[in-house]
Backbone as a printed PyTorch tensor [residue, N CA C, xyz], in Angstrom:
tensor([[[  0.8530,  -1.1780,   0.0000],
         [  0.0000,   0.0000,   0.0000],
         [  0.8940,   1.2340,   0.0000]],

        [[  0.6370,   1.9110,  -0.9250],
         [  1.1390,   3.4020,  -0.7770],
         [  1.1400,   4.0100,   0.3190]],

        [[  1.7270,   5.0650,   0.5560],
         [  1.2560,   6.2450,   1.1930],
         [  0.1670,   7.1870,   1.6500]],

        [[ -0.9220,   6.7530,   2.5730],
         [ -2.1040,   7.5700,   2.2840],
         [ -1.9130,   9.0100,   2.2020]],

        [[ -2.5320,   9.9270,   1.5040],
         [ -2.7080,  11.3830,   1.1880],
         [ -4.1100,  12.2650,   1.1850]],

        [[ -4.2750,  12.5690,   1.3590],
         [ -5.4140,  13.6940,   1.3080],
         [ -4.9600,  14.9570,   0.5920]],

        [[ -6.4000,  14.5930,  -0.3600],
         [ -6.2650,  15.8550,  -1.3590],
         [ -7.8910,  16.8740,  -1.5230]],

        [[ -7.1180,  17.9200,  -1.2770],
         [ -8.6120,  18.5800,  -1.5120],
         [ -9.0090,  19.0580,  -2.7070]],

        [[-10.4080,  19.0640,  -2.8710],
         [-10.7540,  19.5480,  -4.1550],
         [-10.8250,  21.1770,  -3.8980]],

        [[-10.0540,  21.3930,  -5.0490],
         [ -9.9010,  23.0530,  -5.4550],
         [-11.2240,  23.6880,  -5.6980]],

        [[-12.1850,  23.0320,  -6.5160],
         [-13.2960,  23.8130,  -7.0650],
         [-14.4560,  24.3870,  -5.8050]],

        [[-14.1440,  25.6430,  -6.2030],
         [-15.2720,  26.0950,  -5.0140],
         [-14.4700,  27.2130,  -4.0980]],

        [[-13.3030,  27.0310,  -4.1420],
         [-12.3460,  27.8020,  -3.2380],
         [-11.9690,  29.1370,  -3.4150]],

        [[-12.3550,  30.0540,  -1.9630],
         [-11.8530,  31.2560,  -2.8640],
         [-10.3420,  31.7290,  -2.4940]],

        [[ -9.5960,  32.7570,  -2.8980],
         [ -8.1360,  32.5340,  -2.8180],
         [ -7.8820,  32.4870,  -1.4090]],

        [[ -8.2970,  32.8070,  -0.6640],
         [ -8.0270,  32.8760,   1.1960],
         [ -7.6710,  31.2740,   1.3920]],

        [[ -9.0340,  30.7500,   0.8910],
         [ -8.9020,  28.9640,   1.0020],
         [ -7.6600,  28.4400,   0.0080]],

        [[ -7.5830,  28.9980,  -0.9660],
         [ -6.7690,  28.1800,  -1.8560],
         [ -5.3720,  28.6880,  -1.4850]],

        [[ -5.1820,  29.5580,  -0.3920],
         [ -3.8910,  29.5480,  -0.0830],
         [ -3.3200,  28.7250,   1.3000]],

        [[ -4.4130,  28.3360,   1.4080],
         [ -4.5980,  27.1070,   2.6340],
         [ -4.3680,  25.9040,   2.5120]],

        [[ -4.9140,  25.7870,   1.0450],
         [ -5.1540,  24.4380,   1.0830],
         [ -3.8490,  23.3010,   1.2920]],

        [[ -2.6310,  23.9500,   0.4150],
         [ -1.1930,  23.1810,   0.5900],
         [ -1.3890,  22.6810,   2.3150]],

        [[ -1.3030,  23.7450,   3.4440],
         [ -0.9360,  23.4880,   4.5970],
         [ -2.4310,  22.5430,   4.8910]],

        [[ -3.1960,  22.5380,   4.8780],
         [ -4.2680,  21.7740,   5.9350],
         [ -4.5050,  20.7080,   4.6510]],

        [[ -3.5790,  20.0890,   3.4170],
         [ -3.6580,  18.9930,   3.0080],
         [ -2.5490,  18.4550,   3.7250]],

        [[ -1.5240,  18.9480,   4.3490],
         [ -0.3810,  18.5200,   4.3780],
         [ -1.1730,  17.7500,   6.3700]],

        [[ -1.3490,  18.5650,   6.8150],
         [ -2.0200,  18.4760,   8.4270],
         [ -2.9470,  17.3730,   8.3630]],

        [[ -3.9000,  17.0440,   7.4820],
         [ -4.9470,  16.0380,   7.3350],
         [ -3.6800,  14.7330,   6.7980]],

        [[ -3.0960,  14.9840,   6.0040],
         [ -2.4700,  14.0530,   5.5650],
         [ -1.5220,  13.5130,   7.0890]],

        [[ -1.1590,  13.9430,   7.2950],
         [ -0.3190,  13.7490,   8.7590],
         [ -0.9720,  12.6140,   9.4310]],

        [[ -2.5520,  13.4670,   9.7340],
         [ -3.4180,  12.8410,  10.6390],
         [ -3.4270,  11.4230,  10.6380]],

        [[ -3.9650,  11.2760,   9.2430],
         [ -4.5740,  10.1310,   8.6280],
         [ -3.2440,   9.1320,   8.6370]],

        [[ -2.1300,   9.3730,   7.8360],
         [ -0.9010,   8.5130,   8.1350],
         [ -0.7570,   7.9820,   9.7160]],

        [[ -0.7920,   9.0650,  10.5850],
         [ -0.6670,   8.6040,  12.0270],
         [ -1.8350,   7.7390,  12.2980]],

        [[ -3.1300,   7.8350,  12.1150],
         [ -4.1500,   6.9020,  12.3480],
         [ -3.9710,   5.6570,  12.1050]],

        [[ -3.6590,   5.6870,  10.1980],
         [ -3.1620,   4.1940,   9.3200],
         [ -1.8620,   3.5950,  10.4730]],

        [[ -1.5480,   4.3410,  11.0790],
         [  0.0260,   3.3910,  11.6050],
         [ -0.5270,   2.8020,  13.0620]],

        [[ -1.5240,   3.5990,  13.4710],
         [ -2.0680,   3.3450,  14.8490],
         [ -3.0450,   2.0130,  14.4820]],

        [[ -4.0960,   2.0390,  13.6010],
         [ -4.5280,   1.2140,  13.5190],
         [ -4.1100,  -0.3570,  13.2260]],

        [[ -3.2500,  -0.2030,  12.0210],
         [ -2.0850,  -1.1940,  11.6140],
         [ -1.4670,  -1.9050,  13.0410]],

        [[ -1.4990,  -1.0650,  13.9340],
         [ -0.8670,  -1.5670,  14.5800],
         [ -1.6050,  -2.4210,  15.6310]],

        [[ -3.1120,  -2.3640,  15.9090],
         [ -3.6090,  -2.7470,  16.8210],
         [ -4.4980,  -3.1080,  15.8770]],

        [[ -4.5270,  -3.7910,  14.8160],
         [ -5.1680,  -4.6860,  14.1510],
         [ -5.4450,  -5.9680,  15.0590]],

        [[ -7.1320,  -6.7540,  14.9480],
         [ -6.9570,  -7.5550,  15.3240],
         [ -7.8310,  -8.5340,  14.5850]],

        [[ -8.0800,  -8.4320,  13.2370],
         [ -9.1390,  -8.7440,  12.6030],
         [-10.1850,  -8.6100,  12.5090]],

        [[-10.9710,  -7.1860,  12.8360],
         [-11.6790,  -6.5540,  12.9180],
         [-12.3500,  -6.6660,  11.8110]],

        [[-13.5660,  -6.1910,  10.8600],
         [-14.2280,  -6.0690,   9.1770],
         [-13.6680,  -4.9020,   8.9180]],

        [[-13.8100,  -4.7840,   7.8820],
         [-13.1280,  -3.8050,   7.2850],
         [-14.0120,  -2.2400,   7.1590]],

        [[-14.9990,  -2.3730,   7.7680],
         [-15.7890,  -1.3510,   8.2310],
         [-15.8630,  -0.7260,   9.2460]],

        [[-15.4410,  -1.7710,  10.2850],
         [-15.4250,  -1.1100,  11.5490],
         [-13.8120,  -0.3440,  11.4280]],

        [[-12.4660,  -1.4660,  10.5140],
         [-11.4000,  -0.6550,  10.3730],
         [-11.2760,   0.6470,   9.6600]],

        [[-12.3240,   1.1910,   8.9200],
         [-12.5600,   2.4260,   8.2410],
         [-13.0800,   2.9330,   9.1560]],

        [[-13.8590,   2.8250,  10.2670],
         [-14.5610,   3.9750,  11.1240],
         [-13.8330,   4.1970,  12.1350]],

        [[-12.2960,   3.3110,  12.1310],
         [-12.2000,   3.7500,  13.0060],
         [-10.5130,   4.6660,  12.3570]],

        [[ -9.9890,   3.6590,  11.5390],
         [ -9.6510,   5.4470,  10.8720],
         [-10.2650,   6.6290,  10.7330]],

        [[-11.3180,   6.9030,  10.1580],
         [-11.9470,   8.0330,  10.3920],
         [-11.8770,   8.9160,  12.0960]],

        [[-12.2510,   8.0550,  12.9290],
         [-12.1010,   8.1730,  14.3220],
         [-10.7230,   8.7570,  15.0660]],

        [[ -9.9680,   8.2570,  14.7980],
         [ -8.5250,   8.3560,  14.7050],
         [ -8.0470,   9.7040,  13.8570]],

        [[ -8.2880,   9.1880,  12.6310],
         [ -7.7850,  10.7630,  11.7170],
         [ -8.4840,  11.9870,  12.4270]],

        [[ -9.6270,  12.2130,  12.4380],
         [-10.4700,  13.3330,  13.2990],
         [ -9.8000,  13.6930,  14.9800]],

        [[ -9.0070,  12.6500,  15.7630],
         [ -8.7870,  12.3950,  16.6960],
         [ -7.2410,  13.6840,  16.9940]],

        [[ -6.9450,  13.4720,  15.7030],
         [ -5.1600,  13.7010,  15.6610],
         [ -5.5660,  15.4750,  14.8230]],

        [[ -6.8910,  16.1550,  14.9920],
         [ -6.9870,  17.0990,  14.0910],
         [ -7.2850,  18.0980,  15.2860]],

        [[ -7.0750,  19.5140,  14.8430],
         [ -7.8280,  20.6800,  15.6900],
         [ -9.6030,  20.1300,  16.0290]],

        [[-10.0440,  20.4580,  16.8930],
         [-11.4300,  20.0370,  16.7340],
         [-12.2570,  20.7400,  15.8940]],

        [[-12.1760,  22.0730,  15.3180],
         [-12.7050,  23.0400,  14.2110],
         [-12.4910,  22.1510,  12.9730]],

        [[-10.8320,  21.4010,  12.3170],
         [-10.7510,  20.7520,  11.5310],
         [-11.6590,  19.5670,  11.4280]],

        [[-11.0720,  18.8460,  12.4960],
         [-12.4910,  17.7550,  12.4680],
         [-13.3760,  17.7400,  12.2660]],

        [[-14.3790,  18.9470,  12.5840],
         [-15.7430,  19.0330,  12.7060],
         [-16.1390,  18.8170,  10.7170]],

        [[-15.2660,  19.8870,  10.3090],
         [-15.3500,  19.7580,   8.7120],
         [-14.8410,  19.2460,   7.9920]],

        [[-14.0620,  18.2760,   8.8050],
         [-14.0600,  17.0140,   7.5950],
         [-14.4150,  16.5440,   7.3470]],

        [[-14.8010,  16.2190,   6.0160],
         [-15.5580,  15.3090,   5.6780],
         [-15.0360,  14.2010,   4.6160]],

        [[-14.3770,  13.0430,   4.8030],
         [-13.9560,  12.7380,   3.4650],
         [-14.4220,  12.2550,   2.5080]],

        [[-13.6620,  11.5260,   1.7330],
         [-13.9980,  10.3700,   0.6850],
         [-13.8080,   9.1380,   1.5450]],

        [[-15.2710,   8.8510,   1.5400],
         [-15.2450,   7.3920,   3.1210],
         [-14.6150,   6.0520,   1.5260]],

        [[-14.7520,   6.1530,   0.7940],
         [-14.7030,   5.0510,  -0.2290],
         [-12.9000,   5.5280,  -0.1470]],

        [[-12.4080,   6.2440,  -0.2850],
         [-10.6520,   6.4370,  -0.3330],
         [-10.1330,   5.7010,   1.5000]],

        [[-11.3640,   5.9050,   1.9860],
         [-10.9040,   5.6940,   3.9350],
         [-10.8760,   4.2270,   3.2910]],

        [[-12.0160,   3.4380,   2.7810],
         [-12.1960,   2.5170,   3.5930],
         [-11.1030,   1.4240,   2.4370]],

        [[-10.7870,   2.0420,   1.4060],
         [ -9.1790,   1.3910,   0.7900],
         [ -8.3200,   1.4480,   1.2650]],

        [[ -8.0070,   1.9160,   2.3260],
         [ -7.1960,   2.3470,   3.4850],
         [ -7.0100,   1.2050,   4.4340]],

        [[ -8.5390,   0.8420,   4.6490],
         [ -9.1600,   0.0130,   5.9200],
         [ -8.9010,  -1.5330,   4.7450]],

        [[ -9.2170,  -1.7320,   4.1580],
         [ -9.2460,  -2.7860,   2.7130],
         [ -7.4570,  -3.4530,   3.0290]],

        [[ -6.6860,  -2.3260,   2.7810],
         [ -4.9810,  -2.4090,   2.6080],
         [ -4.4110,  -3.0690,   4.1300]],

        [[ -4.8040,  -2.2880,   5.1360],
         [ -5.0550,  -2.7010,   6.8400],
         [ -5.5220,  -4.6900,   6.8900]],

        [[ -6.5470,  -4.7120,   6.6210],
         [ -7.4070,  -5.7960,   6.9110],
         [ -6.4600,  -6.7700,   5.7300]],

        [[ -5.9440,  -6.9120,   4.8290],
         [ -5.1860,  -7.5570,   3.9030],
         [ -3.9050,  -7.6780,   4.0100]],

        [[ -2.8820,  -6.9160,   5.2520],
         [ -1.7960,  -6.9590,   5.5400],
         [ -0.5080,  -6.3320,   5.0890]],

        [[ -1.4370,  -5.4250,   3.9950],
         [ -0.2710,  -5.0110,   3.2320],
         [  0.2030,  -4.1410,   3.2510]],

        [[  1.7830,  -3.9180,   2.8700],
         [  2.6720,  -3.1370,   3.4380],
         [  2.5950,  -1.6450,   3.2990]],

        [[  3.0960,  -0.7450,   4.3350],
         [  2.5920,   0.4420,   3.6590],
         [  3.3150,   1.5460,   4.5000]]])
């Protein structure tokens, strides 16, 4: 498994946001890596649903609580995440 990343979509943004966006992709991305390593690690054969919610759980966990509140992701990118976790593979 790759590297997880978070990417935001540009469309919609006005320049205040779009000069943001580098840093709070880079901060979400953080999150989420630290979650993937936390979870990975206390894998215990869990479904692969409950391992996506609880990345989600985790990523939100490791964020400002303002960030959290508005995140919202791509649960289908989380739960390939949770998929890669539950399958063992390296990452």
């Amino acid at each position: 498994m790759s590297e997880p990343h978070v990417t935001l979509d540009p469309r919609g943004l006005d320049p205040v946001q779009q000069k943001l966006r580098g840093p709070l992709e880079d901060q979400l991305t953080s999150a989420l890596r630290a979650a993937t390593d936390r979870v990975r690690a206390d894998y215990s054969g869990e479904p692969v649903e409950q391992v996506c919610q609880r990345l989600l759980d985790e990523t939100r966990s490791g964020l400002h609580p303002d960030i959290a509140a508005g995140f919202t992701p791509d649960m289908d990118e989380f739960c390939r995440v949770a998929v890669a976790i539950v399958r063992g593979d390296a990452g």
